[in-house]
N, C-alpha and C positions, 0 to 999 in steps of 0.2 A: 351404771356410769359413776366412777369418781367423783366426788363434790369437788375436787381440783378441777374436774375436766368442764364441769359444769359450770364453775365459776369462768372460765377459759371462755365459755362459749359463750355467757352470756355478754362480757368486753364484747365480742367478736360481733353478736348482735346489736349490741349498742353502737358498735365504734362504725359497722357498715350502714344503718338507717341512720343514727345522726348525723354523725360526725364525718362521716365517709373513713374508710381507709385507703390508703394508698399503694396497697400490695392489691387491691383488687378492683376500685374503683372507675380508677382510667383519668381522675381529674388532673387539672394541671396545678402544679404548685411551683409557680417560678423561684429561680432564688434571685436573692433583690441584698444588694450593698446598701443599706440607708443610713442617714447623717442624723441621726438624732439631736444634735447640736454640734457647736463646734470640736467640743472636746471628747465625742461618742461616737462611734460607729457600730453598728449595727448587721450582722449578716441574717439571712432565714428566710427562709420556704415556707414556713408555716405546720413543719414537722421538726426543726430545730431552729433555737438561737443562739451566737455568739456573740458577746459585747464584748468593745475594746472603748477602754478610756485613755487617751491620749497624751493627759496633760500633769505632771510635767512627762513623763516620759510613760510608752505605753505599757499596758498589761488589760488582760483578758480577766474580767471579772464575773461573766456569766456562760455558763454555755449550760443551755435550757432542752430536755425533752420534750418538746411543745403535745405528744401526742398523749403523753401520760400526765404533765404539768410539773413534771420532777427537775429538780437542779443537778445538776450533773457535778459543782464544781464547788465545795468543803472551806476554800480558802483562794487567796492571790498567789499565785509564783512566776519569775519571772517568765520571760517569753522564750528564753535557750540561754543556752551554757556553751559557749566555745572557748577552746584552747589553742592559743600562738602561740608561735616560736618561744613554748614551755611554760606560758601563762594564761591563767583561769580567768575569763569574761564574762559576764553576766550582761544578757540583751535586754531591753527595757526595763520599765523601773521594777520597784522592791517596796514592799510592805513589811515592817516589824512588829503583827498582831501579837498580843496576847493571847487572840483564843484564836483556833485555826480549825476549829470544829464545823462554822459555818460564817458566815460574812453578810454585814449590811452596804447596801450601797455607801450611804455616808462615809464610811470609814476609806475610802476614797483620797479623800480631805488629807488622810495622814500617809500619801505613798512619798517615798524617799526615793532620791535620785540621784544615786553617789557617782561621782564623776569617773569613777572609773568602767561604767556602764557603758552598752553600745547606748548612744543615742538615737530617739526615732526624730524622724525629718520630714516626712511628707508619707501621703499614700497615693494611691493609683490602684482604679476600677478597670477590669479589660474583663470580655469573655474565656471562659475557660479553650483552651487549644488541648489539642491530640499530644497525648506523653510525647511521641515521636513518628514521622513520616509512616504510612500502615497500609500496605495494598493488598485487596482481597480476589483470589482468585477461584474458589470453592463456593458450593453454596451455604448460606448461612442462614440461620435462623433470626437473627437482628443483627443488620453492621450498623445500625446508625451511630452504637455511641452515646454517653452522657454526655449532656450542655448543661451550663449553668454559670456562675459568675466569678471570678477572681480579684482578689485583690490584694495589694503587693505594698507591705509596710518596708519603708527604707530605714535605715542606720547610717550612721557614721561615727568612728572615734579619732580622739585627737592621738592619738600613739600612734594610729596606721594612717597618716595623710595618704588619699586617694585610693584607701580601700572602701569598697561601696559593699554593704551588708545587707541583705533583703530577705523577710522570710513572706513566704505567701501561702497564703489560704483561698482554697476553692473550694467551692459551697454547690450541691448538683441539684437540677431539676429536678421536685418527684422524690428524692430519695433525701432519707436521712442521714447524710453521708458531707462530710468536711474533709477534705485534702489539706496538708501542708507539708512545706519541704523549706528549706536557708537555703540560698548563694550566695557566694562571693565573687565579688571582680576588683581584681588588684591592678590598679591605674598607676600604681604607685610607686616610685623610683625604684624598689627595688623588692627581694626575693622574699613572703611568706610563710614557716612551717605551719601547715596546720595540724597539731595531734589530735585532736578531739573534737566532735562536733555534737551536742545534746540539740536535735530542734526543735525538741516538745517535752515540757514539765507541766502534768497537771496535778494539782492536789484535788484531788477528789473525792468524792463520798464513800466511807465504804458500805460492804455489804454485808457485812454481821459485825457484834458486837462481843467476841471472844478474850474473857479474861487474860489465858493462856492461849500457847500456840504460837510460831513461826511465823514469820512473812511468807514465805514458802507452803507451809499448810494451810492458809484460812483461805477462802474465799474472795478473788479478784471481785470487781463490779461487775455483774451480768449487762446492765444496760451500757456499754463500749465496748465494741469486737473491734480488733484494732491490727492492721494488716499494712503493710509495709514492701519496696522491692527490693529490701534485704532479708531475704527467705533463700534459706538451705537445709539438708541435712539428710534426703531420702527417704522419707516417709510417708511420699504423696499426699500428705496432709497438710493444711496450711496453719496452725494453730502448733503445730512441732515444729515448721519448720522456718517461724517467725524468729527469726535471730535478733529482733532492735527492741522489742519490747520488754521494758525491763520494770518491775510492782515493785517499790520499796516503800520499808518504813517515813517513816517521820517523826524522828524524836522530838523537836516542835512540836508539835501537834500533842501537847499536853492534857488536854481531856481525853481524851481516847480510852475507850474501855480497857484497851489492854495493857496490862502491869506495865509489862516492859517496852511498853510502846512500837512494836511490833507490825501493829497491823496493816496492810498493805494500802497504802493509802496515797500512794502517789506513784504518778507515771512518768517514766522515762524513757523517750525512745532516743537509739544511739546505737553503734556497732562497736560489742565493748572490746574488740580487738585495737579498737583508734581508726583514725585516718591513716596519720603518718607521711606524710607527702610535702612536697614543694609548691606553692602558688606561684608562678613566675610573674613576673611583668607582661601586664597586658591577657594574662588566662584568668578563665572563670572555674568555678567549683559549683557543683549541686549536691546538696547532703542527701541521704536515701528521703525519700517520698513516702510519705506515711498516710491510711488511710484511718477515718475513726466513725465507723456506724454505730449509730444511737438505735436501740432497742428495743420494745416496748412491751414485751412479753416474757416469760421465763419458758415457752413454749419450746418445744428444739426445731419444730416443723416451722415453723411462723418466723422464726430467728433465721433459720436456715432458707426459706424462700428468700427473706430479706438479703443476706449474703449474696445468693446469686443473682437479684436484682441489681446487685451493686456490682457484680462483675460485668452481667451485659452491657451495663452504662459502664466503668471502666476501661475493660477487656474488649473490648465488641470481635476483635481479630479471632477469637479463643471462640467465637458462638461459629466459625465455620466447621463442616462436619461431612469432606467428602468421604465417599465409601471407597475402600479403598481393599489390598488384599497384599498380605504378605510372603513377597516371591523368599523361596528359598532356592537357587540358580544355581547351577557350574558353569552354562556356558552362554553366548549370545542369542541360541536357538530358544533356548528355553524361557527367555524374555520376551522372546517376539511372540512365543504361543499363549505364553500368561493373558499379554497385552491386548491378543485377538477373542480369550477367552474373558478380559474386561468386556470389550467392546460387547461379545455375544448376550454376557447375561446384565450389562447396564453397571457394571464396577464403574467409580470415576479416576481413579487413583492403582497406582502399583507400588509398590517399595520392594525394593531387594534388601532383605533383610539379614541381619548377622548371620554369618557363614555363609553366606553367597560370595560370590566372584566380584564384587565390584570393591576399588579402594580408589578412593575421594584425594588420597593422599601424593598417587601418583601423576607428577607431572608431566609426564613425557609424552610428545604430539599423538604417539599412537595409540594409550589412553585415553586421551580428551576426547579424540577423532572416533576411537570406537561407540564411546557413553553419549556424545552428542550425538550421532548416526543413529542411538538407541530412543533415544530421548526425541529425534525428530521422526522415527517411526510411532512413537506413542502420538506426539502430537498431531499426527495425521489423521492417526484414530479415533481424537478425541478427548483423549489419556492423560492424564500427567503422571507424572514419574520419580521417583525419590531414593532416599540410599540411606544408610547408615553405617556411623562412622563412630569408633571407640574410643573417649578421650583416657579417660581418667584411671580405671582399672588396671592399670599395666605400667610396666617399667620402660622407658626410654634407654638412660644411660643415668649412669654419677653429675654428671656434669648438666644435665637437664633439668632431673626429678627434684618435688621438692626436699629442701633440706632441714630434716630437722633442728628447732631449736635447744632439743636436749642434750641430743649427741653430737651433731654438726654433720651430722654423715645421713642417707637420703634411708625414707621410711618413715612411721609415723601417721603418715596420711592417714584419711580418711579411708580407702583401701588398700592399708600398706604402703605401698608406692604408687604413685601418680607423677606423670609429669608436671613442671610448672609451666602455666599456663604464662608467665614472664621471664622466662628464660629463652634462651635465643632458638629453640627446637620448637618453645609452644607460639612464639609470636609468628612464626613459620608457616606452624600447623594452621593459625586463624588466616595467613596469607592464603595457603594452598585450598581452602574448601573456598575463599572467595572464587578465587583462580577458578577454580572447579565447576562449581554455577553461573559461574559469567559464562565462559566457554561450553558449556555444553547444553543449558535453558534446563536444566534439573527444579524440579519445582517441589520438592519436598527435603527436606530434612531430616534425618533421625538423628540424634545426640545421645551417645550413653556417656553421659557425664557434658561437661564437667562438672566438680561437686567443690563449689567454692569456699570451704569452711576450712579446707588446707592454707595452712602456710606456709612462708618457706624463706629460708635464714641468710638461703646463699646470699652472697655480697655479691657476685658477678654476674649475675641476671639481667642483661638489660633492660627488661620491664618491669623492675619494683626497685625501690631501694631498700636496700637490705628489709629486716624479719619487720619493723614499723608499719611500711606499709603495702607489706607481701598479701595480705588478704584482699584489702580494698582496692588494690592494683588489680588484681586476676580476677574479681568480679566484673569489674566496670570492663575489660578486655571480655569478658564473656558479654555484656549486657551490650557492648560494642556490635557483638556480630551477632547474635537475636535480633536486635534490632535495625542492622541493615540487610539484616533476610527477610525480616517480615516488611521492612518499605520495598523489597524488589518485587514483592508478591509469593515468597516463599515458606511454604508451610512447616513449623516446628515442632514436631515432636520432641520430648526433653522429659529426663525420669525423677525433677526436683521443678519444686513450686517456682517455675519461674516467666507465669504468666502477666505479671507487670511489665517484664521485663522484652514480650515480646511473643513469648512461644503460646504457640495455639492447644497442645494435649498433652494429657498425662496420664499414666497409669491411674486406672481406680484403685491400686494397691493388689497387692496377691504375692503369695507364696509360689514359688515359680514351680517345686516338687507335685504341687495340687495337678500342673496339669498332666502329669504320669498316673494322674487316680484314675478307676475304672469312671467311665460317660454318665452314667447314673448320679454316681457319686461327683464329677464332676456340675453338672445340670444344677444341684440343688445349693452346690457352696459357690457357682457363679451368680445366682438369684440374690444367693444372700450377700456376694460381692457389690450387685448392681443397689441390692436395699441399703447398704452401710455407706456406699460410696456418692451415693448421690443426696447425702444429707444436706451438702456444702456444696457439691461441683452443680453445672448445669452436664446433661447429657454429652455435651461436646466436647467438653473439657475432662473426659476421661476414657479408656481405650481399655478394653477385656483382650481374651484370648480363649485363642480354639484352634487346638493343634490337630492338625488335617495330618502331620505324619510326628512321629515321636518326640516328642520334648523331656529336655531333663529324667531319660528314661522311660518306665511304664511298656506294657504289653499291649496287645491286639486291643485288647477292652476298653485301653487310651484312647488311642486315635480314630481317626473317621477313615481313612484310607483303609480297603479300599471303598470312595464314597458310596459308589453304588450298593453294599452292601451294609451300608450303615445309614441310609436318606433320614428312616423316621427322628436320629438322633442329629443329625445331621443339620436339617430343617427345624428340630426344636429349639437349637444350639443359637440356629441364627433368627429365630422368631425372640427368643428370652433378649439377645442383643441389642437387633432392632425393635422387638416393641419397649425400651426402653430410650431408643435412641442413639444409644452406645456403638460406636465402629466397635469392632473387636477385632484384631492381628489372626487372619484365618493363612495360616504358616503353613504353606507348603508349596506343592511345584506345581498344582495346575485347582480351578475353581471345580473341575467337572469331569468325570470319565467316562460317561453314556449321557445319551440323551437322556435320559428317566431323571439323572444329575441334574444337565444342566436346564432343564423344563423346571423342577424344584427352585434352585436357583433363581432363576426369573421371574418364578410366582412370591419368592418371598421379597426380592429388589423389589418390581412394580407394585408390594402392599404396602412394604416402605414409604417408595416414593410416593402414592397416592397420600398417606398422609404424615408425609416427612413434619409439614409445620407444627401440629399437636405434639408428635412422637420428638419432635427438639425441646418442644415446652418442660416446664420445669415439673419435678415427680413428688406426686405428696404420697404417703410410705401408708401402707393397705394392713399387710401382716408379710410378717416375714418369714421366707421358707423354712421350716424343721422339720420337713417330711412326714409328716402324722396328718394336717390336715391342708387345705388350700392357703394360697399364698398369691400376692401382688402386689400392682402399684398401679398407682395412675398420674396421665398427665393432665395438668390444668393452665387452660389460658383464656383467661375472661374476655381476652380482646380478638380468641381467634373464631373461625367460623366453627370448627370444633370448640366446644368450652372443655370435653375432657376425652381422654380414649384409656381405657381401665385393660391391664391386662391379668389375667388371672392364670392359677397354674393347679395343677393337679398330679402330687407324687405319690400320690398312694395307686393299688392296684384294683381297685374299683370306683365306678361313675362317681362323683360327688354333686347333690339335688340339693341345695337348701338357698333359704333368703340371706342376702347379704346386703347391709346396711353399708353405704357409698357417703362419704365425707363432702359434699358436692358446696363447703363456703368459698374453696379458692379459685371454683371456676367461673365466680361474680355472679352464678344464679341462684336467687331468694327465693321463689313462692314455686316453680317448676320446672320441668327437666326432663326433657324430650331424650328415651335413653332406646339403642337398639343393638343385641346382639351382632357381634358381625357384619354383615350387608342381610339381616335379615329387616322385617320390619320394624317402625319406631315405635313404641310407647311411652305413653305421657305418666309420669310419675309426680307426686304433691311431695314438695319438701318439708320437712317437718320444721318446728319451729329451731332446732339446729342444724340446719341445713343437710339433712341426711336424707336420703329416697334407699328404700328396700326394695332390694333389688332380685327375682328367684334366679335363678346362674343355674347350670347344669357343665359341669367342666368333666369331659373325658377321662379317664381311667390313664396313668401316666404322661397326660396332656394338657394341655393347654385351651382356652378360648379368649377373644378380647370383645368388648363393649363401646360405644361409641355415642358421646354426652353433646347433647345439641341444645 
């Protein structure tokens, strides 16, 4: 073992018998708003703090890693930065240090508070509330949701009589995790422009001390993963496709090891295309919602649990995870057989998926009339039912599409051409899929696109004004209908991070050619799909694939059809999926074509469902597939009556017999660990003083076996 990994473990024994940890313990750590005096305020759980000093005007002078004992925070900077009708604001007060390397409280004593600042006015404590109205119709693995405390600093300046400025911070149960986002609300006699909005400036510590080097090359802080619901770009990844997070210098910040003063030492989040918009009399504004998890590890597993801890409490709508199967249809008959072949083998869910017969777009009575007739035969059955629909990828017309601002003429996009999603064809398009699921009880969604990171110049658009504020228009119109899909209890698939924003799944990522490889070759680069992709995501919150009839090409040796004569790969396809938890898009026109099928089928749904709760829990990473020796992952839930279910895999063409050491700290058991092949019987194993139990494993020759940790 590494003396990295060593040093890892021993924190981890320390931090679980003394101190407890919070990724495995189970205790409670409320978060609490306290008054340290009158001019202090105070937020924290007891895994972070925030101080705000007041007086004369406010700023955030501490924000504390409680679990490591580190400062997170190099210097004072003000609390945001906005831009009116073409003028630069600064919110709360201002500090003109000489050193900005690190800060003593005292220094306090000298904040400036130049009148052309927002001023703060009051504060106000409330419970944290749900992003937006959220109904669940699927089963889930946690809906509860993060609770925890809010609280809501006001402003006001003399320029904008009866504009009210609020930026707020919410602080979560349990988690080391800060929320904050600004509004506006213009009371005020008259009209608003906002260009800009910055609602978070930290100066912070950095993390190396590089003479030379870029802001761009050196090293961000490890201890702040910082996530936000202005995320685009297609990359199923959330960390690419963070658009507000912006690391700059600090040429202030005059100690600083590097020459040129460089290094990335300060944070700002913002959408650097601008606002761009009008505030009317009597409307309010919310700037993007930024999230900031404190970190306590350099670990990627232990960083990465903590992420998805933060999503459950977040996200909660995104932990649903029906099973579902993707119709590939020409006609109405072939819905109702899919449907009956849900109900035989226990599917919850059907989608009619791209290149089928159904379009969302058309209005006419005998459309509606058909798809709800379809939709009220699913829900007879038991079924829900969903569809997908193509935004982005394609050309409308000139008079639609976005328009460049190079050329003035349409292309550019993100795929070439796209429609705007604010021109009078895309305001349309969000009418007609309301239209669509009101009328017919469709209960699922598929979105390819939109991919909001387009802009677009046209001056005639009636949903943006001109190219200022074409981007942050067609977000918030997208984040419009996410959001009133998933309050009517409508489930979102969407192929960009845009689970803040509402939507329940996303691709794990893949190369769509992969799945034209021969099954073999398939089998072991979806393993290694499942081990890369669930670093970050929880189980639910991402979606494989298994092409039951040709995709993107490929020969006989692709596909499973016909199933019968493909079961053993068939059935490993969907063990690899579900023993990770993972739905996977199993694409084609029927689940089953002999009994021998659909008997299969239902043995691997009913092992599933028997332990659907383990297999949604979050995945700590075993070894990962390269075909030469065994490979796996396991789940871990300290709170569940499983604490772990291990699945292991075997690509070589002989038995694999050896002892295999089992990582067993994140399933919250210390001294033992009741472990049993299968549904065979249990045995008791001693965990070592790094919470490991050897384990002997015998995994079949191009197969599979799983394990079950009690």
């Amino acid at each position: 073992m590494l003396l990295a990994d060593l040093c890892l473990l021993s924190q981890q024994v320390f931090s679980q018998n003394e101190k407890g940890d919070w990724l495995v313990d189970g205790k409670s750590r409320p978060a609490q708003v306290l008054e340290i005096s009158p001019n202090e305020i105070q937020l924290t759980n007891g895994l972070i703090r925030r101080s705000f000093y007041l007086d004369p005007n406010l700023v955030c002078f501490d924000f504390s890693n409680l679990s490591t004992g580190d400062q997170l925070l190099r210097t004072v900077m003000p609390e945001a930065r906005i831009t009116l009708d073409g003028r630069e604001f600064l919110v709360g007060g201002e500090m003109d240090l000489k050193e900005k390397g690190f800060f003593k409280k005292e220094w306090l004593s000298q904040m400036g508070n130049p009148n052309d600042n927002f001023q703060y006015q009051s504060y106000q404590v409330s419970d944290i509330t749900p992003l937006f109205p959220s109904k669940s119709q699927f089963w889930a693995g946690d809906k509860k949701g993060g609770k925890g405390k809010k609280v809501t600093f006001s402003y006001t300046h003399s320029r904008f009589p009866g504009l009210r400025l609020a930026i707020h911070y919410e602080i979560y149960d349990d988690l080391p995790l800060i929320g904050k986002y600004l509004t506006l609300e213009n009371k005020g006699a008259k009209s608003i422009h906002i260009d800009q909005v910055v609602h978070e400036i930290l100066g912070t510590v950095e993390e190396e001390s590089a003479v030379v080097g870029s802001t761009d090359e050196m090293k961000k802080p490890h201890q702040l993963y910082v996530e936000s619901d202005f995320a685009f770009n297609n990359s199923m990844n959330a960390e690419l496709s963070n658009q507000a997070s912006h690391w700059k210098q600090d040429s202030s910040y005059t100690s600083q090891v590097n020459y040129n003063y460089q290094t990335p030492s300060t944070l700002e989040i913002y959408p650097e295309k601008g606002i761009g918009i009008d505030l009317a009399q009597n409307q309010s504004f919310r700037s993007i919602r930024s999230y900031e998890l404190v970190l306590d590890s350099y670990d990627r597993e232990r960083n990465g649990l903590a992420r998805r801890k933060m999503y459950r409490a977040l996200t909660p709508w995104a932990m649903q995870n029906p099973i579902f199967m993707h119709l590939v249809s020409k006609n109405d008959e072939q819905v109702r057989v899919a449907i009956d072949q849900c109900v035989a083998t226990g599917y919850e869910a059907l989608i009619l998926s791209f290149g089928s017969h159904i379009n969302m777009e058309d209005e006419s009575p005998e459309n509606i009339a058909r798809w709800k007739s379809l939709a009220d035969y699913a829900h007879s059955k038991g079924i829900k039912i969903g569809g997908y629909s193509l935004f982005s990828s394609r050309s409308i017309g000139p008079e639609t599409d976005v328009i460049s601002p190079l050329t003035g003429k349409p292309g550019g996009a993100f795929f070439g051409n796209a429609p705007c999603l604010g021109s009078e064809w895309g305001l349309d398009y969000l009418r007609k899929l309301r239209h669509f699921f009101t009328e017919t009880g469709f209960d699922i969604f598929e979105n390819d696109g939109p991919y909001p990171g387009d802009v677009c110049a046209s001056t005639t658009h009636p949903g943006h004004q001109g190219l200022a504020g074409s981007q942050w228009t067609q977000i918030n119109l997208q984040k419009g209908l996410y959001q009133w899909m998933n309050g009517e209890g409508i489930y979102i698939n969407a192929p960009d991070w845009y689970f803040l924003d509402g939507t329940h799944k996303i691709a794990m990522g893949y190369r769509e050619v992969n799945f034209a490889l021969p099954r073999d070759r398939q089998k072991i680069l979806n393993r290694q799909n499942i081990f890369d992709a669930t670093w970050e995501k929880t189980p639910s919150m991402g979606w494989g694939f298994v092409p039951l009839t040709a995709y993107h090409g490929g020969g006989p040796d692709a596909v499973l059809e016909p199933l019968n004569e493909h079961l053993d790969d068939y059935r490993q396809l969907m063990m690899q999926y579900y023993g990770a938890g993972i739905q996977a898009c199993y694409r084609g026109p029927r689940l089953y074509d002999t009994e021998e099928t659909k008997a299969t089928v239902i043995e691997v749904i009913d092992w599933y469902k028997k332990y659907r709760d383990i297999l949604n829990a979050d995945i700590v990473r075993l070894r990962r597939a390269d075909g030469r020796d065994w490979d796996g992952w396991m789940h871990v839930d300290p709170k569940g009556k499983e604490k772990g279910l291990i699945m292991l895999f075997n690509p070589t063409p002989a038995p694999i017999k050896k002892d295999i050491s089992i990582p067993l700290y994140y399933t919250g058991l210390d001294e033992k660990a009741s472990i049993r092949e299968q549904e065979g019987s249990t045995k008791s194993y001693s965990l070592s003083r790094n919470y490991e139990a050897v384990v002997p494993v015998e995994i079949p020759a191009n197969g599979y076996t799983w394990l079950v940790v009690e």
